[in-house]
Legacy VTK file of the C-alpha trace (Angstrom):
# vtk DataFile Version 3.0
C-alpha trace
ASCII
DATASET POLYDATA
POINTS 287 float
-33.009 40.721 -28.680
-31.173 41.498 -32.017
-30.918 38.971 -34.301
-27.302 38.178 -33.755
-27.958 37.916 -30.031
-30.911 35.582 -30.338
-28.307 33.141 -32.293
-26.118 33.159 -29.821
-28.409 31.998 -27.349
-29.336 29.479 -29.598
-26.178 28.266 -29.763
-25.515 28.506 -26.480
-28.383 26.280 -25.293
-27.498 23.628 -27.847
-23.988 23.295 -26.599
-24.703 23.638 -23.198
-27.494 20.444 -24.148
-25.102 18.726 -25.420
-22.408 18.707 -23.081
-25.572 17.349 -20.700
-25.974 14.771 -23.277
-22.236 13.456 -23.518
-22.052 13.389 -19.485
-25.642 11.226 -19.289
-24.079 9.079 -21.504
-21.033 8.573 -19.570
-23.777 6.849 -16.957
-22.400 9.001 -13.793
-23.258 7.027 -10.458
-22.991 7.700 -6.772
-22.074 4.838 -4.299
-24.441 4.486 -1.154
-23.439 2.677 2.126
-20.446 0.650 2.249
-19.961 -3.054 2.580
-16.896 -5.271 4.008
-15.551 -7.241 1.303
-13.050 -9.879 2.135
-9.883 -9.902 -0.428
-6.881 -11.684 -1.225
-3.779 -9.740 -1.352
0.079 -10.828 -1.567
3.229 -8.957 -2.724
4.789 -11.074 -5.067
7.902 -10.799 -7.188
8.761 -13.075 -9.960
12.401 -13.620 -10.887
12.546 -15.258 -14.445
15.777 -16.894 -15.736
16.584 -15.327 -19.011
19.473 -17.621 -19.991
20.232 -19.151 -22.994
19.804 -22.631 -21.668
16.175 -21.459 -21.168
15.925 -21.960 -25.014
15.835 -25.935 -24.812
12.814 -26.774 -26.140
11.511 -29.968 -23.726
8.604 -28.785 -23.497
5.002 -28.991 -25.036
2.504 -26.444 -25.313
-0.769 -26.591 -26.928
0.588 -29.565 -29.123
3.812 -27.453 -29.979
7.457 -27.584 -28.492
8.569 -24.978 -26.895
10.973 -23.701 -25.280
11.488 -22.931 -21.602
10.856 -19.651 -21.571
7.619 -19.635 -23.787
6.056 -21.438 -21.185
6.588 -19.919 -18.220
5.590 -16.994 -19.854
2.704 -18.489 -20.539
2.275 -20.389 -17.267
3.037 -16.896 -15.310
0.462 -15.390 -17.314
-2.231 -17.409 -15.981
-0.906 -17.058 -12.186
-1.265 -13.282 -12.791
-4.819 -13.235 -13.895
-5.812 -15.412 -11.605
-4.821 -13.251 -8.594
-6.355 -9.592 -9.484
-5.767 -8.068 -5.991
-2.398 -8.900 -5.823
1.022 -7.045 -6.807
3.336 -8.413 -8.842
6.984 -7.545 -9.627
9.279 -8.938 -12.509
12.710 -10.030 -12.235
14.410 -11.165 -15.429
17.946 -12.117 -14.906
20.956 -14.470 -16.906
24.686 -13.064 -15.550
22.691 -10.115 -14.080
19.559 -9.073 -12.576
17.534 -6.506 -14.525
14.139 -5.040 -12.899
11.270 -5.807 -15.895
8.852 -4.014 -13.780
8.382 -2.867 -10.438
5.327 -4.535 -7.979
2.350 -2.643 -9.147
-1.610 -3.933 -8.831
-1.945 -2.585 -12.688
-1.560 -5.764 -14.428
-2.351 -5.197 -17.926
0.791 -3.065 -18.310
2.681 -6.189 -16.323
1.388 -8.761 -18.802
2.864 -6.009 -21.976
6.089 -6.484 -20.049
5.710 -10.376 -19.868
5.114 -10.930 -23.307
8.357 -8.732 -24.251
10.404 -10.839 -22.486
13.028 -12.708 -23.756
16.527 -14.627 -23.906
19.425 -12.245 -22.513
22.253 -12.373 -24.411
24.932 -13.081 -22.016
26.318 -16.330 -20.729
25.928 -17.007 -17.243
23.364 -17.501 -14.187
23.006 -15.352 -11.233
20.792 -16.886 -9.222
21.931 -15.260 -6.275
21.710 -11.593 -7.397
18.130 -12.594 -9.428
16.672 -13.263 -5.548
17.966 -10.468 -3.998
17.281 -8.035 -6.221
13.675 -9.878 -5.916
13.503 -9.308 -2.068
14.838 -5.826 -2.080
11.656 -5.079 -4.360
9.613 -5.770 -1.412
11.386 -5.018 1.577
9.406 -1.845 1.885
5.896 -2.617 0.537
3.837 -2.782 4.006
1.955 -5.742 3.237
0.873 -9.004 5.128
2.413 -11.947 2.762
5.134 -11.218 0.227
6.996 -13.682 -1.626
9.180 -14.240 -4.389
8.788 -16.879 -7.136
12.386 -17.737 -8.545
12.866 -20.220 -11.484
15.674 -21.134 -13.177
16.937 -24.378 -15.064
20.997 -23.798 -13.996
23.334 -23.283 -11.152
24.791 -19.887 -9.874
27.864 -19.349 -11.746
27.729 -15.436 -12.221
27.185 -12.455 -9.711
28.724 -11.353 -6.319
25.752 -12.431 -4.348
25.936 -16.042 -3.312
22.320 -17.568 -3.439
22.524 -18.815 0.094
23.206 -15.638 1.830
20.392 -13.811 -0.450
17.909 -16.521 1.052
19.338 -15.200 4.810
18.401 -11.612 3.655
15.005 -12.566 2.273
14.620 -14.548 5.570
15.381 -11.633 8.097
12.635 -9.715 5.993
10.384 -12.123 6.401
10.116 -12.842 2.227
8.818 -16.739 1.594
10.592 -17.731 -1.648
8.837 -20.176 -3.229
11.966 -21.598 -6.046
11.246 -23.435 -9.109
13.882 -25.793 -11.471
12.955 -25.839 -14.470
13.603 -28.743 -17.455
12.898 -32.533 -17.690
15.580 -34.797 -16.247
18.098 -36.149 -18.040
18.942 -34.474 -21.513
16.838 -31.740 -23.481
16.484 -30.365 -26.994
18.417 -26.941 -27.603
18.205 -25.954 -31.324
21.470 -25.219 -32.571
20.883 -24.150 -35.682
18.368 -25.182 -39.379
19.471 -27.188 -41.814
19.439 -26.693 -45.695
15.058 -27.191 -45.506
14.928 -24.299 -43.197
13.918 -27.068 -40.290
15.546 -26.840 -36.968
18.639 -28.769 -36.004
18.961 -30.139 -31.866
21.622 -30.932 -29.997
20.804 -32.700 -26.924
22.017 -30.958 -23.734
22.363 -32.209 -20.137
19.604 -30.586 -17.814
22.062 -29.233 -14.950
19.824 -27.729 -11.850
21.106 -27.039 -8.840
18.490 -28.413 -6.687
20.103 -28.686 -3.551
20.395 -25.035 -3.546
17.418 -24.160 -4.710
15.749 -26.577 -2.246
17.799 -24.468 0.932
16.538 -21.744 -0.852
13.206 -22.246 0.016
13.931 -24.115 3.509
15.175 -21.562 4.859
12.990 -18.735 3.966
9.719 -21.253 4.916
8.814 -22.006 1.059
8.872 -25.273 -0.922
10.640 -26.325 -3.800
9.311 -27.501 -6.640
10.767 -29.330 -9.954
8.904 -28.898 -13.304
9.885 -31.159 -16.094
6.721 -31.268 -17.767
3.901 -28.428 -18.931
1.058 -30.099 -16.451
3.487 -30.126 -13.659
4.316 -26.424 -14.090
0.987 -25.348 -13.972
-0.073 -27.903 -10.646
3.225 -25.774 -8.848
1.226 -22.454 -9.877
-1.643 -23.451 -8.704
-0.588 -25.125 -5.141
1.349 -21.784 -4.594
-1.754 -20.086 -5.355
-3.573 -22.120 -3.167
-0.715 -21.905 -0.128
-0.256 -17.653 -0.551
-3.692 -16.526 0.279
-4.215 -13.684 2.605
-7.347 -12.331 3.586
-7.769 -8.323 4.403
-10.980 -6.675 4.552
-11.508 -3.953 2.508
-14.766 -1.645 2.111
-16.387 -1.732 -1.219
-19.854 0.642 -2.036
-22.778 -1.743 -1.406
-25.040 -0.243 -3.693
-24.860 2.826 -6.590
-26.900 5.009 -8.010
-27.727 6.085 -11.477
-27.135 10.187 -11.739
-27.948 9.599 -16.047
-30.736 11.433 -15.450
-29.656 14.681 -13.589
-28.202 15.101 -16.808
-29.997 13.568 -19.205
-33.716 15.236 -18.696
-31.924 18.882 -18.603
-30.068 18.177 -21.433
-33.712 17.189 -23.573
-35.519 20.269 -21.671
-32.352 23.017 -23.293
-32.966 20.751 -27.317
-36.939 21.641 -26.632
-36.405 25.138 -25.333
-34.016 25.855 -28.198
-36.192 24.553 -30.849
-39.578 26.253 -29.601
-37.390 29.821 -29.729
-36.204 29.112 -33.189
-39.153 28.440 -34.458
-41.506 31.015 -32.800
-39.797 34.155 -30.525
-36.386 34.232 -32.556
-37.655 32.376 -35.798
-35.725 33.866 -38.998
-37.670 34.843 -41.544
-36.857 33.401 -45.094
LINES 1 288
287 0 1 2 3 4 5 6 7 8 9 10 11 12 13 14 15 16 17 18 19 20 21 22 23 24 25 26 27 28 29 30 31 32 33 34 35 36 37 38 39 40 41 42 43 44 45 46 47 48 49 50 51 52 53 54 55 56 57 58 59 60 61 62 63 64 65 66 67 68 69 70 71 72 73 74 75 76 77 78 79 80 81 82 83 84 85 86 87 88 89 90 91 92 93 94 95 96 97 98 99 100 101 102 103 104 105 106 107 108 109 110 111 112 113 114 115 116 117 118 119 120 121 122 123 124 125 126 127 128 129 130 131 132 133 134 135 136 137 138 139 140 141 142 143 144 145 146 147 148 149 150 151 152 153 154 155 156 157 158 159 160 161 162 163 164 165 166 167 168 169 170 171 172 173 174 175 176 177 178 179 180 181 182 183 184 185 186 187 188 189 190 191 192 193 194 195 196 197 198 199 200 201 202 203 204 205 206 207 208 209 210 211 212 213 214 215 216 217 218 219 220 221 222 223 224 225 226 227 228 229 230 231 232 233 234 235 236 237 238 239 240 241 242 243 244 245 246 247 248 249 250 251 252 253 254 255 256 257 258 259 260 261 262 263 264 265 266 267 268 269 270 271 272 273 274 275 276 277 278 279 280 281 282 283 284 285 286
């Protein structure tokens, strides 16, 4: 071969080594024989009051007050990760219902969504057009269990869809809503404003739920109703719905796998060897 095509072998057999190289180190694997593996797996749809009432802070997390919506965030979050074969759906709604995010199953983009969340700035709560915009999320997903979480710390007073007949719809569907009121009885702490030190400034507000309707809510769609005036009692409701909305499915998952590194890895090293015994005997350039 002339010199310039003995180089270009050379070269050739480096690349070519190296592409082996970057593919062994990917650790390539084949699955052998399958396995039944029993799963959970729910359709679930969250609808999140994003009112302004939502700001009273009457609540404590991690030592902190917060407000309403910081910890249901935060309480949500945990419900999420908990239940990795699920899909989940956001609803975030004040006077209207918005879609956050459709039911998907990839929940790190969900939790991005989440943590964007925040206070809508209008004045008003459709409850009614929150939970049907909920159920028509799932009305088509073919699964086994689907349910929709609603909380809220108000009364309808916006929208067309009165709550009632939105719990008939989710009932001919066959949707469990699960409803949640959310505040501690009595009064709570709404910041109106900082004073001249740059510190907050509360007004006490009366805690209005409507939890007659949000109790036929869930009565007549086969769910429970649930009232969370304090952090620890928000996070028992989570986890007795989580314990209440389990489905099991079988699903087939590889029983063992194995490791193809080396198909790749050993001709990769063979084409480094070959390529440095030419260069430095049959095509070795003289100085």
């Amino acid at each position: 071969l002339s010199r310039s095509r003995a180089g270009t072998v050379l070269r050739g057999l480096r690349w070519l080594a190296m592409a082996l190289l970057f593919v062994a180190l990917a650790r390539p694997q084949a699955g052998q024989g399958r396995a039944p593996v029993r799963a959970s797996g729910v359709d679930i749809a969250v609808a999140l009051d994003l009112s302004g009432s939502m700001l009273a802070e009457d609540f404590e997390l991690h030592g902190e007050r917060v407000n309403r919506i910081a910890i249901a965030k935060d309480v949500l979050k945990s419900f999420i990760e908990q239940r990795a074969s699920d899909r989940f759906g956001l609803v975030a709604f004040s006077s209207r219902a918005y879609i956050a995010a459709p039911p998907t199953l990839d929940h790190d983009f969900l939790l991005r969504i989440l943590v964007r969340l925040d206070t809508l700035n209008e004045q008003g709560t459709a409850i009614g057009s929150a939970l049907s915009t909920a159920v028509n999320r799932l009305r088509d997903l073919p699964s086994k269990s689907r349910i929709v979480v609603l909380m809220t710390d108000g009364q309808n007073n916006a929208g067309s869809i009165p709550p009632l007949t939105a719990a008939d719809a989710a009932k001919a569907l066959g949707v469990k809503v699960y409803t949640i009121g959310v505040g501690t009885r009595g009064t709570a702490p709404t910041p109106v404003g900082y004073d001249p030190f740059g510190r907050k400034v509360y007004r006490q507000v009366p805690v209005d739920i409507d939890e007659e309707t949000l109790t036929q809510i869930a009565d007549r769609t086969g769910g429970k109703y649930f009232r969370a005036d304090s952090t620890q009692t928000l996070r028992s409701i989570y986890e007795e719905i989580d314990r209440l909305e389990k489905t099991e499915m079988e699903t087939q998952k590889f029983a063992s796998y194995e490791e193809l590194m080396m198909y790749a890895g050993v001709p990769a090293l063979a084409l480094l060897v070959l390529e440095l015994m030419l260069a430095n005997t049959v095509w070795r350039k003289l100085p």
